[in-house]
N, C-alpha and C positions, 0 to 999 in steps of 0.2 A: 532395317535388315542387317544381319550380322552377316556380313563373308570376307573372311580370311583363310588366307597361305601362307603355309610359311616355307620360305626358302630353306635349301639345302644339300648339301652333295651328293648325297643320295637319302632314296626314299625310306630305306630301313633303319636309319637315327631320325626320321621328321617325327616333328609332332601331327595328331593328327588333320588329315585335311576336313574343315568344316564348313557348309556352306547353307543358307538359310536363315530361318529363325530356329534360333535352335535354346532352348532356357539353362540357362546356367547348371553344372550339376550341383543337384543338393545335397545340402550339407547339414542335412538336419539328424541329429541324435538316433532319432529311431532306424531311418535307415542309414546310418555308418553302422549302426549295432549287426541289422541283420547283416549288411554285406561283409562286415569283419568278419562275423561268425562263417558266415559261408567261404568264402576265403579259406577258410582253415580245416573244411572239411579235406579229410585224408582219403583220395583215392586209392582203388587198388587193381590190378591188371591182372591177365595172363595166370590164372589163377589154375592150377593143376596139380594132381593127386597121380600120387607112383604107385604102377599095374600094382603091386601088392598090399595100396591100401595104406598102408604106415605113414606115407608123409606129403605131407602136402607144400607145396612151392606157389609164390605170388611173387607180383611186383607190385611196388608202391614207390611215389613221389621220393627224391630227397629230398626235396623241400619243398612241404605243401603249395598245391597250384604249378608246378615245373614240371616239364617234359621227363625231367631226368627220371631214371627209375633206380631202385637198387631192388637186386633180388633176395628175399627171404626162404629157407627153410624149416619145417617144422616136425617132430615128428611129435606129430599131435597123438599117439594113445600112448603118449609116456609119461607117466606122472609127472609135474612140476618141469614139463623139460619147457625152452624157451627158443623162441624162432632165432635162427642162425643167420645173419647177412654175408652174404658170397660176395666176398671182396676179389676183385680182381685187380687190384692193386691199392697203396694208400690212401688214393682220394675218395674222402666221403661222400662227395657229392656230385660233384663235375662229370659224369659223364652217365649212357643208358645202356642198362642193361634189364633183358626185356625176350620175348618168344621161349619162355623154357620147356624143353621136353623131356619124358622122364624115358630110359633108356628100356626096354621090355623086361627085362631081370632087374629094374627098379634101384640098382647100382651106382648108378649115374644120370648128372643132370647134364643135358647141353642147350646155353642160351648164346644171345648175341648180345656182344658189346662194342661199346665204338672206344675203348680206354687206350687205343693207342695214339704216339703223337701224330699219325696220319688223317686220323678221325674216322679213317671207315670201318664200318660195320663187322666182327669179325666172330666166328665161332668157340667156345668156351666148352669147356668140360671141367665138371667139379667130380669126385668122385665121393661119395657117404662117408667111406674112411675117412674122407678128413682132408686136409690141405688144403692149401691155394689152387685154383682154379688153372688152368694150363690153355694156352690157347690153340688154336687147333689150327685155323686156316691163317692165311697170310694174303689175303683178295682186295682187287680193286675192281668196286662195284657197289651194289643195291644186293643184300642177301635179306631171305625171309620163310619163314612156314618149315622150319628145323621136323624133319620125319625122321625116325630112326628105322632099320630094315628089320622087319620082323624075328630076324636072327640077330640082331645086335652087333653084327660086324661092321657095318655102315653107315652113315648119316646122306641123307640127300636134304639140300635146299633147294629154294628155287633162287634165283643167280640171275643179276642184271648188268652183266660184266660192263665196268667203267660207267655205267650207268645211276642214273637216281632212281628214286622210288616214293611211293610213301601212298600213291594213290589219290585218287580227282580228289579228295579232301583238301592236302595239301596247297598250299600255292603253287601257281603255275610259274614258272621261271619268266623272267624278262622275253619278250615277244621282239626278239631283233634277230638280224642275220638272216640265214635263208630256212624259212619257217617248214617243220617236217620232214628236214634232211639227216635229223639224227636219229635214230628209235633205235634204242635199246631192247629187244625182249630180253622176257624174263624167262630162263631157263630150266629146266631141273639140273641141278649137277649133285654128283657123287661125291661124297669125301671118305677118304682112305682116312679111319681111328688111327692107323699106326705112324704115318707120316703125314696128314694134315693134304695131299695129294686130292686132287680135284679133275675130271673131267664131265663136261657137258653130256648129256644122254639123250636130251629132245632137242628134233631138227630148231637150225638157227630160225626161221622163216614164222616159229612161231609162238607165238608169247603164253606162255604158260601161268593160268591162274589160282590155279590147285592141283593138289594131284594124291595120290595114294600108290602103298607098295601093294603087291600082290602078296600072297602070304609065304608063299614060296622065293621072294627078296629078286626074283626074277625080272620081277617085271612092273607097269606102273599104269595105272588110270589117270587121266589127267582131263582138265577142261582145257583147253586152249583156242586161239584163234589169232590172225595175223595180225603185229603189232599195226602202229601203237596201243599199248596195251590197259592206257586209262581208256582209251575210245570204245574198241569194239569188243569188251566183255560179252555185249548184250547180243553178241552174232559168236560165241565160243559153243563148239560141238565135246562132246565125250569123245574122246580119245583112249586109244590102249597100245604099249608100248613098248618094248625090248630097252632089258638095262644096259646090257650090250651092243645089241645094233646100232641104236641111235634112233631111231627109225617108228614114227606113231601112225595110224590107221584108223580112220573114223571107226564107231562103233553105236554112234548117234547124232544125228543130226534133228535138234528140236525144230519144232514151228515156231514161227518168228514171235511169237507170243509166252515164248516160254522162255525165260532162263533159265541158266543151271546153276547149281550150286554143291558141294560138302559132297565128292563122289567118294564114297567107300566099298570096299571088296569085302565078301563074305570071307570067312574063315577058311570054305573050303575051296576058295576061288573061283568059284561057278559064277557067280553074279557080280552086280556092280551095283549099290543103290545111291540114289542121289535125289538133291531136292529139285523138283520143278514149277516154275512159275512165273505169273508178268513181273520181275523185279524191276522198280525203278532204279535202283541204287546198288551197284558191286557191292557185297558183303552185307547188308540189309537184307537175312533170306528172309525167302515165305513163299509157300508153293503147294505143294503134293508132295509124297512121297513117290517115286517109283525105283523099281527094281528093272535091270535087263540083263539077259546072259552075257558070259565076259566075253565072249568071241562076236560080240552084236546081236540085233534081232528086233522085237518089236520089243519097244519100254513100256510094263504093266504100271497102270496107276496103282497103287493100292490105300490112296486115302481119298478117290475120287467121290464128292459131295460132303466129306467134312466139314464140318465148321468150325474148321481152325485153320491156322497156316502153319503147318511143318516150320520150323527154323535151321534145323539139325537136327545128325542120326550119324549113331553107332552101331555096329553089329555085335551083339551079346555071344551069339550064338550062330550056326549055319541057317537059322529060321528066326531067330529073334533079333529084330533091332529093336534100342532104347532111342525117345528123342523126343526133343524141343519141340511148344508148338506155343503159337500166338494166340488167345483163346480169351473172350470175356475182356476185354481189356486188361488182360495178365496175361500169365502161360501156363503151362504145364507142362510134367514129365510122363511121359507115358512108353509103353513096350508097345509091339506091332508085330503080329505074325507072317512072316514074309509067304509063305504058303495060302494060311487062310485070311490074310487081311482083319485079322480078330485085335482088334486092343484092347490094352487096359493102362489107366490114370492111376499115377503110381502118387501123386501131386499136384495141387494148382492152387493156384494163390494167383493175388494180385499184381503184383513184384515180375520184374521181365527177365526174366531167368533162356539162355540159352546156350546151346553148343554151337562152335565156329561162326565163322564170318566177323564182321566188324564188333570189336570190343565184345569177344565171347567172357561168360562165369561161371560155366558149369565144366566141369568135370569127372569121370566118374572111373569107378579101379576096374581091374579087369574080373571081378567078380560081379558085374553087372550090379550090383547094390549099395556100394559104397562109396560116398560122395564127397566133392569138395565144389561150394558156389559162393558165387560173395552177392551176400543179401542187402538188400534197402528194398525202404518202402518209406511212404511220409511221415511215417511214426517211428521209422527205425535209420538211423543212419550206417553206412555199410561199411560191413566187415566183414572178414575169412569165416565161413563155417564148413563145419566137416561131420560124414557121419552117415547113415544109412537115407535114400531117398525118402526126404518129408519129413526127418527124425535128425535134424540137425545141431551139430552142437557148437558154441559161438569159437574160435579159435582169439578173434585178436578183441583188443579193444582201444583201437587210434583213436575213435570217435565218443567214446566216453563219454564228455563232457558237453556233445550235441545237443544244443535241446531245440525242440519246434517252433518256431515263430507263425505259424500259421495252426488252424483248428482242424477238427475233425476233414478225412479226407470220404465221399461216395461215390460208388457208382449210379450211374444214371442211366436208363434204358428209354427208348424211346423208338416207336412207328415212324417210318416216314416210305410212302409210294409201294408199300411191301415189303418193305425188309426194316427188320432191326436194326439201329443202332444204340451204339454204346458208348457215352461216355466217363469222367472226371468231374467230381466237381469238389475245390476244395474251401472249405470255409474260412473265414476273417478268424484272426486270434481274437481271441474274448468275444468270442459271437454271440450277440445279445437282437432277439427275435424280435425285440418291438422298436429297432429301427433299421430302416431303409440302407443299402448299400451301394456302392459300386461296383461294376463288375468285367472282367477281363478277358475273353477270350482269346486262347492261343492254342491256332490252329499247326497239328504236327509238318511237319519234313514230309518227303517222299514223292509222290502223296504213297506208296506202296508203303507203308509205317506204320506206326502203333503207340502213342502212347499211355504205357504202363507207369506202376505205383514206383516212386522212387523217392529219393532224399535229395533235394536241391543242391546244389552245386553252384558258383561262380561262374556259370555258364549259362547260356539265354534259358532261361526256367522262370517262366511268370510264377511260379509257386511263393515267390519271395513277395509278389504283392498282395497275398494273405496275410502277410505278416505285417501291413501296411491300412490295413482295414477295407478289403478288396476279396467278393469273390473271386475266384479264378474258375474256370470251366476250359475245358480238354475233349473239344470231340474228336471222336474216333469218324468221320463219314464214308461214304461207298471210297471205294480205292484203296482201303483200308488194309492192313491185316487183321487178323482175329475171327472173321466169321466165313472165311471159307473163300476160293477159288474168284466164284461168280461175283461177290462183294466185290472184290479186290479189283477186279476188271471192271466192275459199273462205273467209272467214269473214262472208260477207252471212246474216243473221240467226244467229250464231252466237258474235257476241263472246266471248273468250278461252277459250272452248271447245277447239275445234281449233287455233287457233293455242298455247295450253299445252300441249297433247298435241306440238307439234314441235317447242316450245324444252324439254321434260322429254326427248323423245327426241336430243336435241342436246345435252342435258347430258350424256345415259348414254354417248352417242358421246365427249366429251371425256375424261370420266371413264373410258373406256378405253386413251386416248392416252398423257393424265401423269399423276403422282401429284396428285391433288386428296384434301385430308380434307376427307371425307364432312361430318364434322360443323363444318365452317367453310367452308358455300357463302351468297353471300349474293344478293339482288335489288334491282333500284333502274330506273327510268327515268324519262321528263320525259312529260306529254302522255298520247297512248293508252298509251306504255310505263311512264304514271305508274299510270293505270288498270290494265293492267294488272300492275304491282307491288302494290297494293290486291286485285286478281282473285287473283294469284299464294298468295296468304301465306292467304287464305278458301277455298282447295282442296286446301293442301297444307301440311304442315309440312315439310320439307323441306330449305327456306330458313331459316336462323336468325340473318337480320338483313336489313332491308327498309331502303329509303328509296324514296318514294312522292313526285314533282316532276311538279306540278300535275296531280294525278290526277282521277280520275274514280269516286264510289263508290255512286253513283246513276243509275242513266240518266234513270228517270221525274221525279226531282225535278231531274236537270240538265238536261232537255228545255227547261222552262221557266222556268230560270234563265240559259243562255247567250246569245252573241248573235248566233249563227250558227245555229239549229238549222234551217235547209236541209240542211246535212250528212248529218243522221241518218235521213231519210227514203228512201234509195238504199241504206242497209243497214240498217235493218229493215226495209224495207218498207211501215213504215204509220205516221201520228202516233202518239204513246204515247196519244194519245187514243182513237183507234180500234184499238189491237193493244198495252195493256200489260201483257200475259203477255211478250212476245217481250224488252220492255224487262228485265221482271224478271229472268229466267231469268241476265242478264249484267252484274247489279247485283251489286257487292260485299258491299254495305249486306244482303243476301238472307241473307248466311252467315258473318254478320258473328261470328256466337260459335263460328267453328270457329278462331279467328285463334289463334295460339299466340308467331308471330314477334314479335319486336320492332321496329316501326316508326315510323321519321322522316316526318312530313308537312311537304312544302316549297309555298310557292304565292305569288305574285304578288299586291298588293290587289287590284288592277284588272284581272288577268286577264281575257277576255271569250271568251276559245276554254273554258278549264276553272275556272268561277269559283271564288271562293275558298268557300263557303260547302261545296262539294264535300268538298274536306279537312275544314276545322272538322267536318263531318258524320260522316269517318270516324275522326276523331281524337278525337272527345268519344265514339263507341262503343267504343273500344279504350280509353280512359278507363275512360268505367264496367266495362269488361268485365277492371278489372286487367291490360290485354296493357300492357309498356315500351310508351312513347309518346314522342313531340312535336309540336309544330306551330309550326314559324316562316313568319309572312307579313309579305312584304317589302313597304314602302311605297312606293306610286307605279308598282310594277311592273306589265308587263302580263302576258302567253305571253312573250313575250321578254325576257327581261332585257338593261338596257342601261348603269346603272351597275355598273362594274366591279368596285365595293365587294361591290356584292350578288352579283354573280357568283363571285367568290373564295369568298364569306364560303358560299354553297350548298356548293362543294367542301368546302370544311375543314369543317363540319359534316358532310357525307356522311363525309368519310374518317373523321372522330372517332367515327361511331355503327359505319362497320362494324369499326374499330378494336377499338371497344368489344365487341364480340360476335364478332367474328373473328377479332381480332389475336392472341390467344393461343399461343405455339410449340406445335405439331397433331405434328409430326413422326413421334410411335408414336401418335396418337392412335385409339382403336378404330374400324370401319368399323362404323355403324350409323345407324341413321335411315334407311332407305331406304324 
């Protein structure tokens, strides 16, 4: 058995902590190739087109795989012209700059940056003309979500005075002292363009998560609800507001089953539309669309029995919104009559294209047609484009030099219990039909998620073990986004129940397609897909190599270990305090000695969506219970990992355990296990 620690004075220089059988990482040619190349792929953020069309603003890394950002402009319809970096002072790289919005008269850009010696967060303004960037505020706090007033006199943030931010992704701070005595909400606050001048406008008492001006600069829609403000997202009502009083007033209160999301005001201020739906995750939307009068009333659905999930919406018009929607295992753009509830698909592809929420890439001018998104898919690595919806033209080319390590990528469709599902399947480089493979299942996030077509990244993406000589397979199951409402809900009090029952039937459907040996299929995902790889391997033998990234193997005992648990009340139903039958039934930790697989536990210290004590819990059972084990938890991490060290070093670990138990040439190998 390998278990080691290593000492040290604090946990954010240790190396990491490893404990199990854990295999060496490899070091073999083929995989350093792929994870170099990935490594190097160039991401890009915050990607936004000024109302007028003419120019388009991103961020991208300073140095591929780093937080840090630098921002770009462009004015892509000018011949030979070249994207411009907005320096806000001489360092090229050292600090982030990031949230750009473009000013209503398209004049000016204002983002945030942290380039002073204090390090906080602070507002910026570039002007088109030219120059150096000018700072605006001078705050100590968390600022984010930069709106300008629809007259352009004003900027509002929302403002976490003295406070931190980043949202349950993040790591959770050190857990000492007297725990839940400090809550910061996040506020809306004002900033005066001409002296940098700031006061708060929504009551202290309540944590603000979004919000919108009214068109008349009057006034504000917001979601809000009482901090702490990573927790009870999942209990935040529609609000409407005075910029001057201070002073906000429900205007909706959803059913506990519904969050809200992306509230926008019509043009002519009558209305308010927003997304509604079961979200597991702040800024992961997916829902319906509805619209309600600004002064309150009843909220009309108007996408009620679609089969999609809304993601985001803009208002084109007094009657037309444009918007995002989950769809097919892709998305689409489409218009919607706010009147007659009439749509039309302007777009849709494969590729996850959306407006607002976590990690948006669409953008669009105030002419309703002209666009800025940054595209990927498995054949295309991503870049800036710009240009009429569906009629895009490439802006940059960081990625150039991309090339696939993995084959052809399909959709897969498949019956199960009455309803469709959908998923991924992507094939081995040099896929050659008359031999037998391995194969990898990795089940998404959420489970409210989706995943769509994209281009791997240095981040947990089995798509790199295609390039490895490995199917990969991606189901989408019930809980899902993409096919509407009732999908999405089919697993409320049923965790990994029914949705196992749709990725086993997903599997038998691939397994009829190529050759897959039986006996070299494996499981893995991050989050609920981490859970359920934990769920997976305690109902089925099956799978005969697991990796488990930052799972879940407890419900009752992670009820009251994480630090969001709002979440979990809109699918069970009830605290585990008052209903913990419903928790057990979908606990790992339940059927823990039916385990047979061999699995990796992967987790974050500081995790605060899936703490780490979760793993520890199901890795010290599989322990005692003789199942192959490990467990490496990475220092300083939170849900997200952000050092790139830790990110690689999750892959090549994953690839060496299914290496280990899959890798073996299968080719005549006998079909059984089933």
């Amino acid at each position: 058995m390998n278990m080691r620690r290593r000492t040290c004075s604090g946990l954010s220089t240790c190396a990491w902590v490893v404990l199990g059988i854990t295999p060496a990482c490899p070091q073999s040619p083929k995989i350093d190739s792929v994870l170099k190349q990935l490594e190097q792929v160039q991401s890009f953020e915050d990607v936004t087109i000024s109302p007028d069309g003419q120019r388009v603003s991103w961020a991208q890394p300073a140095r591929t795989g780093e937080r840090n950002t630098n921002i770009y402009v462009l004015e892509w319809k000018r011949p030979s012209a070249k994207p411009e970096r907005i320096k806000v002072n001489a360092s090229e790289e050292f600090y982030r700059e990031h949230g750009a919005a473009w000013s209503p008269d398209s004049s000016q850009l204002a983002f945030l940056a942290n380039a002073t010696a204090e390090g906080d967060e602070q507002v910026y303004i570039w002007s088109v003309r030219g120059g150096k960037p000018h700072q605006l505020t001078h705050l100590k706090g968390y600022m984010t979500d930069i709106r300008w007033s629809p007259d352009g006199r004003r900027l509002a943030v929302l403002y976490a005075e003295n406070g931190g931010g980043g949202g349950p992704l993040e790591a959770v701070p050190p857990q000492t002292g007297v725990i839940g005595s400090d809550i910061h909400n996040q506020r809306i606050a004002v900033v005066d363009l001409g002296n940098g001048s700031m006061h708060q406008v929504s009551p202290s008492e309540l944590n603000v998560y979004e919000f919108d001006w009214s068109p008349d600069a009057r006034r504000f829609a917001a979601l809000a609800a009482p901090g702490p403000g990573d927790n009870n997202w999942w209990t935040a009502k529609l609000y409407e507001g005075s910029i001057e009083a201070g002073e906000m007033h429900s205007v909706y209160d959803p059913p506990a089953d519904r969050q809200l999301a992306v509230p926008r005001w019509s043009p002519d201020g009558k209305r308010i539309a927003f997304i509604g739906g079961l979200m597991s995750d702040a800024g992961f939307n997916g829902g319906n669309i509805f619209v309600i009068q600004s002064e309150g009333g009843e909220a009309r659905d108007l996408t009620e029995g679609r089969n999609s999930s809304p993601s985001g919406l803009l208002w084109h018009s007094d009657r037309e919104l444009v918007f995002t929607e989950s769809v097919d295992g892709g998305s689409a753009i489409s218009t919607l009559n706010a009147d007659t509830g009439e749509t039309e698909t302007l777009w849709k592809g494969s590729e996850g294209i959306h407006y607002a929420g976590n990690f948006p890439n669409f953008s669009l001018a105030k002419d309703g047609k002209t666009s800025a998104v940054v595209r990927s898919s498995w054949e295309r690595a991503p870049e800036v484009w710009a240009g009429p919806i569906g009629n895009w033209k490439q802006l940059t080319e960081s990625n150039a030099s991309q090339q696939p390590h993995w084959g052809k990528a399909e959709s897969v469709l498949w019956d199960d219990e009455g309803s469709r599902v959908q998923g991924w399947l992507v094939y081995p480089e040099n896929f050659d039909p008359a031999k037998r493979y391995p194969m990898v299942v990795e089940i998404h996030g959420g489970p409210a998620g989706l995943k769509t077509a994209s281009w791997p990244s240095a981040r947990f993406d089995m798509s790199v073990m295609a390039g490895l000589g490995y199917f990969v397979f991606f189901p989408n199951p019930r809980g899902s986004y993409g096919e509407g409402e009732a999908f999405t809900k089919a697993n409320v009090k049923d965790f990994g129940h029914g949705d196992l029952r749709d990725i086993l039937a997903g599997v038998d459907t691939v397994l009829k397609k190529v050759p897959i040996d039986l006996n070299r299929i494996g499981v893995t995902g991050w989050s609920y897909g981490g859970f359920m790889t934990m769920w997976t391997v305690t109902q089925t033998n099956r799978f005969r190599a697991a990796v488990a990234g930052a799972g879940i193997a407890n419900w009752k005992s992670y009820y009251g270990e994480n630090s969001i648990d709002e979440w979990m009340i809109p699918y069970f139903g009830a605290s585990v305090y008052d209903d913990p039958a419903v928790y057990a039934k979908s606990s790992p930790i339940e059927f823990i000695k039916q385990v047979k697989t061999p699995t990796l536990v992967v987790v974050g210290e500081r995790d605060g969506e899936c703490p780490a004590p979760q793993s520890f819990e199901f890795w010290h059972a599989l322990k005692a219970l003789n199942v192959p084990t490990g467990l490496v938890v990475y220092p300083g991490e939170g849900h997200a990992f952000h050092d790139p060290k830790d990110r690689v070093d999750v892959l090549r670990r994953t690839l060496a355990w299914f290496d280990r138990y899959l890798g073996q040439p299968g080719e005549n190998a006998p079909i059984t296990g089933q």
